[in-house]
C-alpha positions as CSV (number, residue, x, y, z in Angstrom):
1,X,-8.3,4.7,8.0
2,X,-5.3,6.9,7.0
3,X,-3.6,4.4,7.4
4,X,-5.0,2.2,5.4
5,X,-5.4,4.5,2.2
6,X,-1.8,5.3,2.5
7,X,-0.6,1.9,2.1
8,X,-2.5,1.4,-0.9
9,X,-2.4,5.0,-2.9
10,X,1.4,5.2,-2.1
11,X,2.5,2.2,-4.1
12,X,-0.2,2.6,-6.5
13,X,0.5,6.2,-7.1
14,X,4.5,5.7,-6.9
15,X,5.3,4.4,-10.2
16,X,3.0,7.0,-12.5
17,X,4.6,9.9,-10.1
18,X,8.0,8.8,-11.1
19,X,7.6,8.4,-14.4
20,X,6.0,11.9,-14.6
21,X,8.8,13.8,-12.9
22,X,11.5,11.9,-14.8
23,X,9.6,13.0,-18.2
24,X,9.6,16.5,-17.0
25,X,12.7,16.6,-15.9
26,X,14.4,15.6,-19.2
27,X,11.7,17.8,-21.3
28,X,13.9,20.8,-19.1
29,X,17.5,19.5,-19.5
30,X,16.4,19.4,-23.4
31,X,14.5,22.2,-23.4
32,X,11.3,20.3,-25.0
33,X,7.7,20.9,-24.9
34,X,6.0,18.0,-22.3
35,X,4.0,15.5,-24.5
36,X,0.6,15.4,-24.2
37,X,-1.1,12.1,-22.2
38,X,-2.2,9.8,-24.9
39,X,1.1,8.6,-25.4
40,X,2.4,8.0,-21.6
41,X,2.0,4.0,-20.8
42,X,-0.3,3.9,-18.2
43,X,-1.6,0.6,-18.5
44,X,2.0,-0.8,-17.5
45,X,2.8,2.0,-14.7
46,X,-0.8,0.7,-13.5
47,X,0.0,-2.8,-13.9
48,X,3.4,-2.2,-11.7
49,X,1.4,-0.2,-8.9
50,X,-0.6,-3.2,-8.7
51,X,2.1,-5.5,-8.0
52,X,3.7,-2.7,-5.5
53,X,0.5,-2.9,-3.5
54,X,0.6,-6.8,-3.6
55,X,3.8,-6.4,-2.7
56,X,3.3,-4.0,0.2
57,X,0.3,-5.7,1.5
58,X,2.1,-9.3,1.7
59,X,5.2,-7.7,3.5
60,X,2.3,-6.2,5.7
61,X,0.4,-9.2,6.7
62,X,3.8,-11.0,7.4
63,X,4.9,-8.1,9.7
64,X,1.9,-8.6,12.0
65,X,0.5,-11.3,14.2
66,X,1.6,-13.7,16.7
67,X,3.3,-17.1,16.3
68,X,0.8,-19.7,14.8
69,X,-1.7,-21.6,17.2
70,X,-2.4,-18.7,19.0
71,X,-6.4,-18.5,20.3
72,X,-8.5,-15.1,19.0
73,X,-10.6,-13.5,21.4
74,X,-13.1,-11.2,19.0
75,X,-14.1,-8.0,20.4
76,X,-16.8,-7.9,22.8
77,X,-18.5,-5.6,25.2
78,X,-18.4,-5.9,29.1
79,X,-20.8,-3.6,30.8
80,X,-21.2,-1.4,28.3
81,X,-17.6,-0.7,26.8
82,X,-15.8,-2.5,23.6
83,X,-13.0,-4.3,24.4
84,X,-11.2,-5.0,21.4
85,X,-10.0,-8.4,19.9
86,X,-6.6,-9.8,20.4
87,X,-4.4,-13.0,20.1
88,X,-3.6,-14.7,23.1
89,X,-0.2,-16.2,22.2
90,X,-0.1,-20.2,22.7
91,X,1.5,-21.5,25.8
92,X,5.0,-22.8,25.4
């Protein structure tokens, strides 16, 4: 489940993060007041967290899995205990 919410908020997060600390590290080097919110862009940092999560979860489902024409076994119980699904890879 951590897992899971990490992979999303991360990239989601990422780009609004950056762009925060960027603006409040140049309002220090010039010694300026931060600007208020209503004139940050968050429509297109949100728009780029959404592609980074695209981005992340299509790298992610190509990292995992088995070669193609493998059979699925779901999860099942046998007396009493879960045994979890797998692949079984094809034969060669």
């Amino acid at each position: 489940m951590l897992r899971n919410l990490l992979l999303l908020a991360i990239p989601l997060l990422l780009p609004v993060l950056v762009y925060f600390f960027v603006c409040l590290g140049l309002a220090r080097v010039r010694n300026e007041k931060i600007k208020k919110f209503k004139n940050y862009p968050f429509i297109t940092l949100g728009l780029i967290g959404l592609g980074l999560v695209t981005a992340t979860l299509v790298a992610y489902s190509f990292s995992l899995g088995t070669k193609a024409g493998g059979t699925y076994i779901p999860p099942h119980t046998v007396d009493g205990k879960v045994i979890p699904g797998r692949t079984i890879p094809p034969p060669e």
